[in-house]
C-alpha positions as CSV (number, residue, x, y, z in Angstrom):
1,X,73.9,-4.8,33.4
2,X,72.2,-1.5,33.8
3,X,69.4,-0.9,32.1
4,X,68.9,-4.7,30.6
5,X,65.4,-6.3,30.9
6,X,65.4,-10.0,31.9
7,X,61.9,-12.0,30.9
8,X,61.8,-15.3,32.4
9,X,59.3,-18.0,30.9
10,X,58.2,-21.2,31.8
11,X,55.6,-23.7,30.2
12,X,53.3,-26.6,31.8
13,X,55.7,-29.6,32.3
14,X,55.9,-32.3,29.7
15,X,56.0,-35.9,31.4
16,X,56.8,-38.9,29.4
17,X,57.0,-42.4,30.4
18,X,59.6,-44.6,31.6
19,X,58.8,-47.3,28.9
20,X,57.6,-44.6,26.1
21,X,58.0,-46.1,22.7
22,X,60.0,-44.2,20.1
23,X,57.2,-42.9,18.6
24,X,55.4,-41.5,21.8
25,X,59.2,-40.2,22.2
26,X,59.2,-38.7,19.0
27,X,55.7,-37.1,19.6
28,X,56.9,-35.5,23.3
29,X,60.1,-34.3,21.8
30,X,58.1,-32.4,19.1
31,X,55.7,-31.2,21.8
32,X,58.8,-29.9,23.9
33,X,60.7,-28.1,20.4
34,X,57.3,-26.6,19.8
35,X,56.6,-25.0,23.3
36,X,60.1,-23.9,23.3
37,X,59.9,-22.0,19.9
38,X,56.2,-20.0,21.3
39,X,57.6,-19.5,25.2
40,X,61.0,-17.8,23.7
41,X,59.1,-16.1,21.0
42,X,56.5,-14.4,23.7
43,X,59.8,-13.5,25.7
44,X,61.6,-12.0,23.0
45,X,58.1,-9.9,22.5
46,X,58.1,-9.0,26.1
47,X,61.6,-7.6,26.3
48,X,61.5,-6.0,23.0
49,X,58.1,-4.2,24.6
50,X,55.8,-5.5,21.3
């Protein structure tokens, strides 16, 4: 499209082991929602030129 502004975002990479218990599960999936949340916030800032 003309005229659109693309902002593409990427974060460290979150490893988890093969033989993680539920609660080290738990605690990457949190980690992974959470650096979701701040990398498309910091986009949506970018595009919107804030």
């Amino acid at each position: 499209m003309p005229f659109s502004k693309i902002v593409f975002m990427w974060g460290d990479p979150i490893y988890i082991k093969r033989d993680a218990s539920p609660g080290e599960t738990e605690s990457k999936r949190i980690e992974l929602e959470t650096t979701l949340i701040k990398l498309t916030e910091e986009a949506d800032r970018i595009a919107c030129g804030k």
